[in-house]
N, CA, C, O and CB atoms as a CASP TS submission, in Angstrom:
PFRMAT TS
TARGET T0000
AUTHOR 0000-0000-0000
METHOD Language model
MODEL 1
PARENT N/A
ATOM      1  N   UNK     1      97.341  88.864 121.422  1.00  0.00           N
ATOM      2  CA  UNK     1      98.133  90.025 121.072  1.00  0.00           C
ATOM      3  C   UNK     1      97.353  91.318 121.298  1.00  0.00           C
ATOM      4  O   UNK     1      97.913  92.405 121.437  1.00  0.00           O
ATOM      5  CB  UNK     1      98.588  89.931 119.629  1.00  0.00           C
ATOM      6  N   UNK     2      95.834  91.114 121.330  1.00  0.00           N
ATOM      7  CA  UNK     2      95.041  92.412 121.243  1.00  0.00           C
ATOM      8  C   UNK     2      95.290  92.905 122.606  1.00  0.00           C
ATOM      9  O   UNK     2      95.377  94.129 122.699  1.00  0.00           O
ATOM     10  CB  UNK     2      93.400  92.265 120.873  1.00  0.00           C
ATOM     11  N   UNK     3      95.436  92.151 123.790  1.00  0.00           N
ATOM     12  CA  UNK     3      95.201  92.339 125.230  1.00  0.00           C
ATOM     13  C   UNK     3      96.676  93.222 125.732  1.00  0.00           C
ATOM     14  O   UNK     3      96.787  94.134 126.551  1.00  0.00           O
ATOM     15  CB  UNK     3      94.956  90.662 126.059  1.00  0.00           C
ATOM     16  N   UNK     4      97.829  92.465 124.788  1.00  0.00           N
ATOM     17  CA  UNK     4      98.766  93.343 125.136  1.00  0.00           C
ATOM     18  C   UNK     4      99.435  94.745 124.246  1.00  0.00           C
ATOM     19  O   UNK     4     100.338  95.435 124.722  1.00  0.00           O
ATOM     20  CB  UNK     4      99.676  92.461 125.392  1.00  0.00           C
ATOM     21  N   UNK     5      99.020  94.916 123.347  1.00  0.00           N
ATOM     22  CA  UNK     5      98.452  96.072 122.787  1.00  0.00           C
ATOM     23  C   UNK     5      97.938  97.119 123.575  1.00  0.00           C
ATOM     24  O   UNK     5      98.487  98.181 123.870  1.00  0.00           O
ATOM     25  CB  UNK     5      97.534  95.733 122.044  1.00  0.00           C
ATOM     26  N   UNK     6      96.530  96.591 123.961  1.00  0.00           N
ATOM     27  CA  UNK     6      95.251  97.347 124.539  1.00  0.00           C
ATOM     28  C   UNK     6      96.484  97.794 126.106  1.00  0.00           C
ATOM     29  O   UNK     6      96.904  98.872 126.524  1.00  0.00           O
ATOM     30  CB  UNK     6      93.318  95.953 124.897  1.00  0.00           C
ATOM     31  N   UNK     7      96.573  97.177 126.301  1.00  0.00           N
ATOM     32  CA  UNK     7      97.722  97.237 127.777  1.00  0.00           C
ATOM     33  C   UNK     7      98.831  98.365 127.558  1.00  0.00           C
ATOM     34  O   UNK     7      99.075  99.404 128.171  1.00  0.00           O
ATOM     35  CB  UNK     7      98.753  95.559 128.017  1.00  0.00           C
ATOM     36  N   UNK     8      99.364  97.799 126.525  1.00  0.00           N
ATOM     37  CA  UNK     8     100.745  99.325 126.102  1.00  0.00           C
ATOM     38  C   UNK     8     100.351 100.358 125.824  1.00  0.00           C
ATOM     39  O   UNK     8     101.142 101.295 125.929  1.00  0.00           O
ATOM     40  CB  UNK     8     101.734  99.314 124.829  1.00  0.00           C
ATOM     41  N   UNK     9      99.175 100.585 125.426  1.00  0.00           N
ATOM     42  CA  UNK     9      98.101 101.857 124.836  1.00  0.00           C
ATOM     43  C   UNK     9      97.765 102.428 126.251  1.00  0.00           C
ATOM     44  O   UNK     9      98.134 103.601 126.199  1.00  0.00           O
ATOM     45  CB  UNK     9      96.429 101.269 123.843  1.00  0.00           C
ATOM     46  N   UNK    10      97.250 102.181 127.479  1.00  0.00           N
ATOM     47  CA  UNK    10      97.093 102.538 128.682  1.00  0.00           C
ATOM     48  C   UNK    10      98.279 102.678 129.519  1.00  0.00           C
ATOM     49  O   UNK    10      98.297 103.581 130.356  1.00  0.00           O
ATOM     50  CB  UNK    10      96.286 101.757 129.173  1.00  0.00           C
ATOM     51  N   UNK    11      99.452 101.747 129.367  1.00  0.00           N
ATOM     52  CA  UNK    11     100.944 102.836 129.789  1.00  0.00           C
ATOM     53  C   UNK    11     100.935 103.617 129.084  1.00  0.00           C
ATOM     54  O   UNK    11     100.577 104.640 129.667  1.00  0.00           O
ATOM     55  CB  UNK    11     102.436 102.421 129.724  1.00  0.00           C
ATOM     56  N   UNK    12     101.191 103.855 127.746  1.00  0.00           N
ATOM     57  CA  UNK    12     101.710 104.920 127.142  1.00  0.00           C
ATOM     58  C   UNK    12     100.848 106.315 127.204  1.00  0.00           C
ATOM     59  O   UNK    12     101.310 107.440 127.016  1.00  0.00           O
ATOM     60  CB  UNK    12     101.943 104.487 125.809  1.00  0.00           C
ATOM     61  N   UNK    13      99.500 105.983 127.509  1.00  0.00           N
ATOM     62  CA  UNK    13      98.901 107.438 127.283  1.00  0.00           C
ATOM     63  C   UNK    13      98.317 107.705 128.827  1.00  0.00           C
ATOM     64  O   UNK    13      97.348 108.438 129.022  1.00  0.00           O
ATOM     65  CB  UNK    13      97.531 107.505 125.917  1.00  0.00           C
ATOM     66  N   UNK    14      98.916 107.127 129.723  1.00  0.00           N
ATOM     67  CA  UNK    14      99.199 107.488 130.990  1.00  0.00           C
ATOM     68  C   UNK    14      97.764 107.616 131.534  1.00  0.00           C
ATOM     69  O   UNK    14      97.504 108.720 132.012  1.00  0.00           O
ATOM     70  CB  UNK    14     100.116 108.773 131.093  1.00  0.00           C
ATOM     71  N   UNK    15      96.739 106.651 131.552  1.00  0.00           N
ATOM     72  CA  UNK    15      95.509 106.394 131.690  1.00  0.00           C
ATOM     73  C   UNK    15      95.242 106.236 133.323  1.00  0.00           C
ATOM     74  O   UNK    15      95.689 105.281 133.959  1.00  0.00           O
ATOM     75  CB  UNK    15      95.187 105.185 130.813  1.00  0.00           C
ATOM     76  N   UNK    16      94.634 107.056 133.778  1.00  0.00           N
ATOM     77  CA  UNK    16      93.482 106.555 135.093  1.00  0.00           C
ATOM     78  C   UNK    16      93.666 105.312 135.425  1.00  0.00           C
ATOM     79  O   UNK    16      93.265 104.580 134.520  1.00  0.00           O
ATOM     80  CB  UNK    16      91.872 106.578 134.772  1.00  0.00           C
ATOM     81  N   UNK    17      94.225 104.557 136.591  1.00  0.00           N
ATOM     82  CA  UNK    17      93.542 103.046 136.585  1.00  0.00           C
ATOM     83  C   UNK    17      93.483 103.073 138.395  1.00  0.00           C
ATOM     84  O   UNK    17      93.720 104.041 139.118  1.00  0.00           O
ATOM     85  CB  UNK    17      94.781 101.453 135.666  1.00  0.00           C
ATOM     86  N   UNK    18      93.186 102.025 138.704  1.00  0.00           N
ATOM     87  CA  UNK    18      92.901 101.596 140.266  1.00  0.00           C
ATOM     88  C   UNK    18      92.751 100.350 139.794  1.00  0.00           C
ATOM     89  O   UNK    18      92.073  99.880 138.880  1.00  0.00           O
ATOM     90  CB  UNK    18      91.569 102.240 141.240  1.00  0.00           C
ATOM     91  N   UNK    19      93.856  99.684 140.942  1.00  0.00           N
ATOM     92  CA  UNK    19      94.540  98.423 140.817  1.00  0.00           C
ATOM     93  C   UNK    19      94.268  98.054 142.176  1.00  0.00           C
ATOM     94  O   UNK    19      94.503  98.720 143.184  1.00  0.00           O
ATOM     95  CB  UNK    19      96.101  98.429 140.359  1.00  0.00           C
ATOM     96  N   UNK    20      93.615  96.632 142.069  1.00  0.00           N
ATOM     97  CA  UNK    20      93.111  96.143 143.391  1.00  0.00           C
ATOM     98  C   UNK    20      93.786  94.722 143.414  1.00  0.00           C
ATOM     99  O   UNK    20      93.420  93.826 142.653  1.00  0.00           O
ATOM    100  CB  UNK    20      91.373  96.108 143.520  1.00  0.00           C
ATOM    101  N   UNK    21      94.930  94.554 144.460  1.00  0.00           N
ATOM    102  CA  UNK    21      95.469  93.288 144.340  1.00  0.00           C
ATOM    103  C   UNK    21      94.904  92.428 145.658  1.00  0.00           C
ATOM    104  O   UNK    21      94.822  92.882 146.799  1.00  0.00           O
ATOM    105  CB  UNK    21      97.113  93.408 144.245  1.00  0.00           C
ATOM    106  N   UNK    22      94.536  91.089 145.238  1.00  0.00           N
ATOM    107  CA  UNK    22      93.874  90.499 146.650  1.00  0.00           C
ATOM    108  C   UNK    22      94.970  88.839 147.083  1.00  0.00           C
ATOM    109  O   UNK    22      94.658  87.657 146.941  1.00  0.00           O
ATOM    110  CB  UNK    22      91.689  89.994 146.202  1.00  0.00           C
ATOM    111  N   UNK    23      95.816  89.249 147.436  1.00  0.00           N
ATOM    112  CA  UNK    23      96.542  88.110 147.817  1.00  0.00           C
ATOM    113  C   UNK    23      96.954  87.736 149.059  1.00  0.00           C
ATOM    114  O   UNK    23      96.411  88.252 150.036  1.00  0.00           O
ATOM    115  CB  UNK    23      97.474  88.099 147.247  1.00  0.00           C
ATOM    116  N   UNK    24      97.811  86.935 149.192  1.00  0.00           N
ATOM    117  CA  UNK    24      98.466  86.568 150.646  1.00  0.00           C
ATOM    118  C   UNK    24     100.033  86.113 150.341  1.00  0.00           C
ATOM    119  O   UNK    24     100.703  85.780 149.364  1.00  0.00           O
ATOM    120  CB  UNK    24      97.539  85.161 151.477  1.00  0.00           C
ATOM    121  N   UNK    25     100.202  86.291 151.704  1.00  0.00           N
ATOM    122  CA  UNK    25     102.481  86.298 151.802  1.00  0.00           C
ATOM    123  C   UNK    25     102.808  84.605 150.946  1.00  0.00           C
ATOM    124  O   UNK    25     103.689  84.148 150.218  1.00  0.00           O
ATOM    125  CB  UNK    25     103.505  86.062 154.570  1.00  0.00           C
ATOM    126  N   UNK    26     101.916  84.260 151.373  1.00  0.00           N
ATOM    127  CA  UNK    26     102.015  82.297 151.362  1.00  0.00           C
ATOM    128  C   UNK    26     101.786  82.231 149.926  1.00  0.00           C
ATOM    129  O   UNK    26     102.620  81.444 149.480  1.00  0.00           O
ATOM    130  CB  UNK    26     100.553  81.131 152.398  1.00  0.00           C
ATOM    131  N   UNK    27     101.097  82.657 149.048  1.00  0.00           N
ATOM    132  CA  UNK    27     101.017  82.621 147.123  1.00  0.00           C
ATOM    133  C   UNK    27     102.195  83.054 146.525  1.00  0.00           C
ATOM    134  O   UNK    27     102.611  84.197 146.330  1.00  0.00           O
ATOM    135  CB  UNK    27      99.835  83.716 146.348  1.00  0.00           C
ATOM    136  N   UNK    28     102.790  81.689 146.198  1.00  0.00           N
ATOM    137  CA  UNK    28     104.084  81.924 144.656  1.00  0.00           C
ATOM    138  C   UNK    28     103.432  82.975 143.805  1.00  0.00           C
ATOM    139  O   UNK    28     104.194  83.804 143.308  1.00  0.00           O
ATOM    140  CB  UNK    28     104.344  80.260 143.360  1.00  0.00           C
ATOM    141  N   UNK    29     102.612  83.040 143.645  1.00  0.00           N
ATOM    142  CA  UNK    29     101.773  83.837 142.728  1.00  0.00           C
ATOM    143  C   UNK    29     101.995  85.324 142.789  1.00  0.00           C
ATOM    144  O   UNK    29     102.326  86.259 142.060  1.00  0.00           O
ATOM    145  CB  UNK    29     100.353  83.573 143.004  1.00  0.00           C
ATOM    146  N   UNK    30     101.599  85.037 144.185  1.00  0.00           N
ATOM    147  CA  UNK    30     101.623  87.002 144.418  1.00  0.00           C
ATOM    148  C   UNK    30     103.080  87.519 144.571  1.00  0.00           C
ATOM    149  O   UNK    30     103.523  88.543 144.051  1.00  0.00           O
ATOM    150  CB  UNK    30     100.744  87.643 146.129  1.00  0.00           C
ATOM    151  N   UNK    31     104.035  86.289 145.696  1.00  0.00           N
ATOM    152  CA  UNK    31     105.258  86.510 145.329  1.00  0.00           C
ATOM    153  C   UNK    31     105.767  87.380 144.114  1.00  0.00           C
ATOM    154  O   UNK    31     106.528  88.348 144.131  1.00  0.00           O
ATOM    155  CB  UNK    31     105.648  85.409 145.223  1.00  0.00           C
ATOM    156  N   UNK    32     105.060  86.690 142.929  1.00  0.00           N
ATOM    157  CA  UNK    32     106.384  87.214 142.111  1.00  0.00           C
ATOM    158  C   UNK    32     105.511  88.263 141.507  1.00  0.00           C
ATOM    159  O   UNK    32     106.001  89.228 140.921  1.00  0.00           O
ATOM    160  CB  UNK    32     107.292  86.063 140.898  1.00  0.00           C
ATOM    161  N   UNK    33     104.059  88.065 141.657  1.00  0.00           N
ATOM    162  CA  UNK    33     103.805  89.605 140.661  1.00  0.00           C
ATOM    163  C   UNK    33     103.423  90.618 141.539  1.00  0.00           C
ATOM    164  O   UNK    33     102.928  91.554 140.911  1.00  0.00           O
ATOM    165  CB  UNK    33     102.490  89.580 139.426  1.00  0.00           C
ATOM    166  N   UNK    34     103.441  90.722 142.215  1.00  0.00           N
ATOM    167  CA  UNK    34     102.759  91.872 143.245  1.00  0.00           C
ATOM    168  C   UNK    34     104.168  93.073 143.125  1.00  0.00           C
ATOM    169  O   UNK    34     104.158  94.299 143.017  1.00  0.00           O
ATOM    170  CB  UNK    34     102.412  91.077 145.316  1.00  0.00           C
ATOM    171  N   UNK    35     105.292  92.087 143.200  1.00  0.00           N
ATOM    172  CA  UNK    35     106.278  93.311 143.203  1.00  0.00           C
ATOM    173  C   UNK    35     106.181  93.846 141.976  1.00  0.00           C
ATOM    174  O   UNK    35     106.000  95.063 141.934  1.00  0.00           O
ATOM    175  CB  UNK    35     107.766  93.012 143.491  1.00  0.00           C
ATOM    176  N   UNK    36     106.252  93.280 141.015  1.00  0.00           N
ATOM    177  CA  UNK    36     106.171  93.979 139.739  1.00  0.00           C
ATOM    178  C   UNK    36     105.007  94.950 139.577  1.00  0.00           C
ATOM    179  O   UNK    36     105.288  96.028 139.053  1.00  0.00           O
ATOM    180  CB  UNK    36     106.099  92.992 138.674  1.00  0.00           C
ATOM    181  N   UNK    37     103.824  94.751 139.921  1.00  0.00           N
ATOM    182  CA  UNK    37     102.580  95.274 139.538  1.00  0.00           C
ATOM    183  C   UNK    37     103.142  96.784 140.938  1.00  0.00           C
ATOM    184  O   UNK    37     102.337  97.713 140.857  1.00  0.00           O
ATOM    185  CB  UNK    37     100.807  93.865 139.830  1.00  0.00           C
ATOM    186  N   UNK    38     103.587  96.890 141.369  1.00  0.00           N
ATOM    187  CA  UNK    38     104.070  97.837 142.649  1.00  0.00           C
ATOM    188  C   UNK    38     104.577  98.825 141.743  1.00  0.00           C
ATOM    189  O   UNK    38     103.963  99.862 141.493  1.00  0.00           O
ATOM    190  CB  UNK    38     105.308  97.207 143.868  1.00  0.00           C
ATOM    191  N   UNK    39     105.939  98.453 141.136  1.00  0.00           N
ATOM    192  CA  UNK    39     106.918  99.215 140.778  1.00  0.00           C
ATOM    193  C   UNK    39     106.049  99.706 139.390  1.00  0.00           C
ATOM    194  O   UNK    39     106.565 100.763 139.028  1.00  0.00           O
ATOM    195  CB  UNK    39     108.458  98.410 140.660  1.00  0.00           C
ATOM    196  N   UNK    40     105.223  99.435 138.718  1.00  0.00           N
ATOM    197  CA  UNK    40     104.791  99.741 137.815  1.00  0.00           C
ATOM    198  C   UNK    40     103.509 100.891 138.159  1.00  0.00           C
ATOM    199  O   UNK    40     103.036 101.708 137.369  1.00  0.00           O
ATOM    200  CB  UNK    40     104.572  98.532 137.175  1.00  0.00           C
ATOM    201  N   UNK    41     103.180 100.695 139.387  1.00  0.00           N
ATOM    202  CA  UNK    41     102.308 101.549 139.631  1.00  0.00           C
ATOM    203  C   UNK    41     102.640 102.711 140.543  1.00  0.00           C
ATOM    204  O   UNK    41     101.802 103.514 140.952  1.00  0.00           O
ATOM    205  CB  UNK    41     101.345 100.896 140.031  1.00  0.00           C
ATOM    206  N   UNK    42     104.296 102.740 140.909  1.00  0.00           N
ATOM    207  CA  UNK    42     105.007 103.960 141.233  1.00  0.00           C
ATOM    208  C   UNK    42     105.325 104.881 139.959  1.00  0.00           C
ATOM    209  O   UNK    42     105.106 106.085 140.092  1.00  0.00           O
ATOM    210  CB  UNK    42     106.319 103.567 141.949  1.00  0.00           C
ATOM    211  N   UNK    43     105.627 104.599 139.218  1.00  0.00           N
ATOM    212  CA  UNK    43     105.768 104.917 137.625  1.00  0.00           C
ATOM    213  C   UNK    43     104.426 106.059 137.360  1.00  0.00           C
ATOM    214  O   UNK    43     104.576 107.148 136.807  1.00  0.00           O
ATOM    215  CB  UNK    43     105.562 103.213 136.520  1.00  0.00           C
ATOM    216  N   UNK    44     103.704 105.767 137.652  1.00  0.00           N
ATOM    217  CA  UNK    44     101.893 106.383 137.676  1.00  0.00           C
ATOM    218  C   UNK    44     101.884 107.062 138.732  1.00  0.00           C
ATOM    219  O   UNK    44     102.090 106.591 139.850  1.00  0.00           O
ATOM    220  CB  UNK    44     100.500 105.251 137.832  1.00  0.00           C
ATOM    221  N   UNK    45     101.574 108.578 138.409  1.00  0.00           N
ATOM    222  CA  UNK    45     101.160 109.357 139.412  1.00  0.00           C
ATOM    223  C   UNK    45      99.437 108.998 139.247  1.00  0.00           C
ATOM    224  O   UNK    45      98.960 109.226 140.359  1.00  0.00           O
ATOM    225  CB  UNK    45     101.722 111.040 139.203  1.00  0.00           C
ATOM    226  N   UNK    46      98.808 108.732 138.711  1.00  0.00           N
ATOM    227  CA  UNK    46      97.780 108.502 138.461  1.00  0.00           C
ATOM    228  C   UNK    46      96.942 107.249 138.585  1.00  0.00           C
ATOM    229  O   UNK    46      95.820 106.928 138.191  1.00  0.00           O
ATOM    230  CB  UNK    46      97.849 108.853 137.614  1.00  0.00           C
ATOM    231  N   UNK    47      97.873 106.676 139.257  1.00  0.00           N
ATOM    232  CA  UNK    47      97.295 105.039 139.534  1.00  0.00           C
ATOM    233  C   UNK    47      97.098 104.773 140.797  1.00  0.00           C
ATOM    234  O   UNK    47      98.116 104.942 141.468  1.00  0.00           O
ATOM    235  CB  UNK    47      98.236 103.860 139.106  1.00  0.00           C
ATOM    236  N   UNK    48      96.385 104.501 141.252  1.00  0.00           N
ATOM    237  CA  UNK    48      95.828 104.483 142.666  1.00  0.00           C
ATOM    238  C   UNK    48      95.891 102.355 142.626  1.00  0.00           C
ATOM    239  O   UNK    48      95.222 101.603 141.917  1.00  0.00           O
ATOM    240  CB  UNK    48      93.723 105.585 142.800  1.00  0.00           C
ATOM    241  N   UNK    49      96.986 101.993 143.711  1.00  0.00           N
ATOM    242  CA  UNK    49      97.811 100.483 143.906  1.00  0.00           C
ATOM    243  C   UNK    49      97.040 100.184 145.419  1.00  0.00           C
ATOM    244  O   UNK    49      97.385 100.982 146.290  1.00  0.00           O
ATOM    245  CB  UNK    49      99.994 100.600 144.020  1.00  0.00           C
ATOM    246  N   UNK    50      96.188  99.293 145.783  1.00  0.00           N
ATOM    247  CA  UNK    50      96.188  98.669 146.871  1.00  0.00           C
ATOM    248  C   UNK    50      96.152  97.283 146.837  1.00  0.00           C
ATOM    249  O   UNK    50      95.488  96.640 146.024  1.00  0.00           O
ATOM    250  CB  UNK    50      95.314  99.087 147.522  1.00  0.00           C
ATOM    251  N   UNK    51      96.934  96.757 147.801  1.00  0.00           N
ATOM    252  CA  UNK    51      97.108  95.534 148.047  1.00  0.00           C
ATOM    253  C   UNK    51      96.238  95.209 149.257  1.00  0.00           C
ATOM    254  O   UNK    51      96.367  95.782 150.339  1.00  0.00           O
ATOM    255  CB  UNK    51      98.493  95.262 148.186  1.00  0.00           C
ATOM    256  N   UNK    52      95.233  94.134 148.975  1.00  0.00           N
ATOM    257  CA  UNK    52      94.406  93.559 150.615  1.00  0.00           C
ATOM    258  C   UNK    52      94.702  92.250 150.379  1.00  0.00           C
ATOM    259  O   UNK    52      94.959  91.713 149.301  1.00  0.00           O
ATOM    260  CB  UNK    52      92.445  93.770 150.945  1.00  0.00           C
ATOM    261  N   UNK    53      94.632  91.646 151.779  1.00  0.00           N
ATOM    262  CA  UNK    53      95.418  90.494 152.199  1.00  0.00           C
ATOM    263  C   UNK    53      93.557  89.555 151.864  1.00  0.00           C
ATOM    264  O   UNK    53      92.426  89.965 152.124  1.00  0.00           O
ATOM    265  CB  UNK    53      96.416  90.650 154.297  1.00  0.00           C
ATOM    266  N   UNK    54      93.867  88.675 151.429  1.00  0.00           N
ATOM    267  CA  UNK    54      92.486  87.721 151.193  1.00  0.00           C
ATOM    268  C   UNK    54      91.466  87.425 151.943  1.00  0.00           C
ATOM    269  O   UNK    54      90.255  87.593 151.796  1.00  0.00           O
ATOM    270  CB  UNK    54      92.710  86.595 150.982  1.00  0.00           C
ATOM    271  N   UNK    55      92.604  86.601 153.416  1.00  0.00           N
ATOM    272  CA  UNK    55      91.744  87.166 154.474  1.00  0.00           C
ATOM    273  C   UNK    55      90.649  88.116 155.020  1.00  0.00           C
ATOM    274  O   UNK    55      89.457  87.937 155.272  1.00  0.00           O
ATOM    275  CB  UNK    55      92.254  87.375 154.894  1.00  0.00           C
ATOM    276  N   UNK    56      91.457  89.171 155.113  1.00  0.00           N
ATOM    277  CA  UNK    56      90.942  90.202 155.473  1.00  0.00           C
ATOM    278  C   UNK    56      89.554  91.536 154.973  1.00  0.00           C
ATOM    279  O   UNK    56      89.068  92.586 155.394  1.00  0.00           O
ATOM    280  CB  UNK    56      91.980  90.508 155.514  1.00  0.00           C
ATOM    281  N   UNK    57      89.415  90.413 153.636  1.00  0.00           N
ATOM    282  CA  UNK    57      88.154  91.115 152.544  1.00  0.00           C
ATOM    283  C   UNK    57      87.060  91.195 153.559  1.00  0.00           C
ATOM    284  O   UNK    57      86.853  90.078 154.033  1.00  0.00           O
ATOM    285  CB  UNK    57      87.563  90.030 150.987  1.00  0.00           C
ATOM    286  N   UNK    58      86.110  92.335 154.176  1.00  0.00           N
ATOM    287  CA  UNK    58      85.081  91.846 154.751  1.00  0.00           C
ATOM    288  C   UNK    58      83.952  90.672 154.171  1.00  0.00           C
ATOM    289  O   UNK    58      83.330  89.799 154.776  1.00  0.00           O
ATOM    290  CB  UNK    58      84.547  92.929 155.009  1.00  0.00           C
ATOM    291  N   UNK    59      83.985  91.082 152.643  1.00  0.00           N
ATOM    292  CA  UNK    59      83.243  90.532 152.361  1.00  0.00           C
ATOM    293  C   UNK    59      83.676  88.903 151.209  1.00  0.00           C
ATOM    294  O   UNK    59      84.127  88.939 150.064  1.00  0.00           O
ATOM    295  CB  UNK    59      82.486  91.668 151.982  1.00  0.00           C
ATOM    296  N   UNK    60      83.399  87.886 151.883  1.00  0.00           N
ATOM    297  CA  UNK    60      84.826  86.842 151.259  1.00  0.00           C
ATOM    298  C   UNK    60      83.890  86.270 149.932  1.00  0.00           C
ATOM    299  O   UNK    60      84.215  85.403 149.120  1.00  0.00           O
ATOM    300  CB  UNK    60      85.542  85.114 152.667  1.00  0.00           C
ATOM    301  N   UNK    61      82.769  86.965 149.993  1.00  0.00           N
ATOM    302  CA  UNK    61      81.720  86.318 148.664  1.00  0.00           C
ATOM    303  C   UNK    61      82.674  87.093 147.716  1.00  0.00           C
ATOM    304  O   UNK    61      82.867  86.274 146.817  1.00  0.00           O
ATOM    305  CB  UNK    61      79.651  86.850 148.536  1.00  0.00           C
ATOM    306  N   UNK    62      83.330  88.132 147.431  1.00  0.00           N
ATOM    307  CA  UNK    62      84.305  88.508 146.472  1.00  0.00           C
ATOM    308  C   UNK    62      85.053  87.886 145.960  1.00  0.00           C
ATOM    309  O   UNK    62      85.507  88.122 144.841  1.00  0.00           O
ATOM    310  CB  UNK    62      84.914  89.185 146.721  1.00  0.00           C
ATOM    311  N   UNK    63      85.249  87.254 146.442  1.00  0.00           N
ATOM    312  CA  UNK    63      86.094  86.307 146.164  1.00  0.00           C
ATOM    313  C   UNK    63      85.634  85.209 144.799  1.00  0.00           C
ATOM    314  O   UNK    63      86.153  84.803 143.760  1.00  0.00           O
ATOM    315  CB  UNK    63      86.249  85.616 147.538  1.00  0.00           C
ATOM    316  N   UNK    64      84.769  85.098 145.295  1.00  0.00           N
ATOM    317  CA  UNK    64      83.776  83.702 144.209  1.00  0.00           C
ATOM    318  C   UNK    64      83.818  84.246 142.569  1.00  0.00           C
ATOM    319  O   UNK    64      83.443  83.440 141.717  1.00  0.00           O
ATOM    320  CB  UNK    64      81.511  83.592 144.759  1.00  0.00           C
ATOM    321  N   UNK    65      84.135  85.192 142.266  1.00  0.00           N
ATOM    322  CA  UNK    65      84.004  85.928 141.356  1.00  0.00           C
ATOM    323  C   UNK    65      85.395  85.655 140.416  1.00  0.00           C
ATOM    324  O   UNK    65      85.626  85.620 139.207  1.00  0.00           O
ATOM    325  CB  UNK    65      83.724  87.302 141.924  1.00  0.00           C
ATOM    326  N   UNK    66      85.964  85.532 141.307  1.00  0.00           N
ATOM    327  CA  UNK    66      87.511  85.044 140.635  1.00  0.00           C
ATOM    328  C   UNK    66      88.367  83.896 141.245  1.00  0.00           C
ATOM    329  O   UNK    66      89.417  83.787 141.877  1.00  0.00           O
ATOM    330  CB  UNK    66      88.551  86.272 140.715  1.00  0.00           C
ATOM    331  N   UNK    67      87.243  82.971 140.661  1.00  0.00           N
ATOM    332  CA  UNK    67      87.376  81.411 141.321  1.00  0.00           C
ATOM    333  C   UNK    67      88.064  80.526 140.335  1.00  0.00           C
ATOM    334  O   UNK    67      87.756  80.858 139.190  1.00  0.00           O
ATOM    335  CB  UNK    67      85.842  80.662 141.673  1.00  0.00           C
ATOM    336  N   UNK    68      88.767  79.665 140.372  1.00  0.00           N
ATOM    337  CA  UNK    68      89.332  78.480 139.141  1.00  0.00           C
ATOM    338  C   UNK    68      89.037  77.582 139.089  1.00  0.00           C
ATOM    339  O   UNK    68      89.524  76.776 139.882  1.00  0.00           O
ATOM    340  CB  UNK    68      90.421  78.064 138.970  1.00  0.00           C
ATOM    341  N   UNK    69      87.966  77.108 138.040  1.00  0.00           N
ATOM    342  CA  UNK    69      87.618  76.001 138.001  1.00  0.00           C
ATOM    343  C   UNK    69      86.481  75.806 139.925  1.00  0.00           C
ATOM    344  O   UNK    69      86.706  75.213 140.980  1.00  0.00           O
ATOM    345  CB  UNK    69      89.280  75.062 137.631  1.00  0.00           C
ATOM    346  N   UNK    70      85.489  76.575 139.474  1.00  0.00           N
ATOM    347  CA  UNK    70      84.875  76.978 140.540  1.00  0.00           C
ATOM    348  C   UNK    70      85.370  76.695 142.028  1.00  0.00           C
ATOM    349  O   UNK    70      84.575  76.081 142.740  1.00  0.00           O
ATOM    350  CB  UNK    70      83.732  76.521 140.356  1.00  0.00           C
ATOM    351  N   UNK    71      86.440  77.024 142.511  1.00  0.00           N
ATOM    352  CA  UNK    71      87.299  76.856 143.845  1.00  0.00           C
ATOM    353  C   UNK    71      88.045  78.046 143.584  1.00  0.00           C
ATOM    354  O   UNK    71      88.700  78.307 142.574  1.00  0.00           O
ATOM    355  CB  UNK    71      88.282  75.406 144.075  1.00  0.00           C
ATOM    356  N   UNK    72      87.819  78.951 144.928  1.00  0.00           N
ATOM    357  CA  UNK    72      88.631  79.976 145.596  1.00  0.00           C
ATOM    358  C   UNK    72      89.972  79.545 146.135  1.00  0.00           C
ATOM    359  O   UNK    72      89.975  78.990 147.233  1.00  0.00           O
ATOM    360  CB  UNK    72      87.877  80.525 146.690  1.00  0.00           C
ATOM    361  N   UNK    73      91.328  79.765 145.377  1.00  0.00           N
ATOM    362  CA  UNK    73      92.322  79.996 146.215  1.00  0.00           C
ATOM    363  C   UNK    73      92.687  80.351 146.623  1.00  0.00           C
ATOM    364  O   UNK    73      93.663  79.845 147.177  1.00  0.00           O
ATOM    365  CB  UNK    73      92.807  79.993 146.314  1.00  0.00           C
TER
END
């Protein structure tokens, strides 16, 4: 409950953020939240939204960082 709190407290007081989404067309995943996380960050003049394709990270050791159950999907 604290996380989504802490979350409504940064919409509501219209906070700074930079949102880095790292997915691909082929993830159910990103499918369904990427649009949402979009429209929420049109809402924000102050939110700086990029989407990079997974692939395309130069650097793919980034990746390892946000691994499941130590495997990159």
């Amino acid at each position: 409950m604290r996380g989504v709190i802490n979350s409504l407290n940064i919409i509501r007081n219209n906070v700074n953020m930079k949102v880095l989404l790292i997915g691909e067309n082929w993830c159910g995943d990103c499918a369904n939240g990427v649009p949402a996380f979009a429209r929420l960050a049109q809402s924000f003049d102050n939110w700086e939204f990029k989407i990079i394709g997974k692939d395309d990270l130069e650097d793919q050791s980034i990746l390892n960082q946000y691994a499941t159950a130590g495997r990159v999907k």
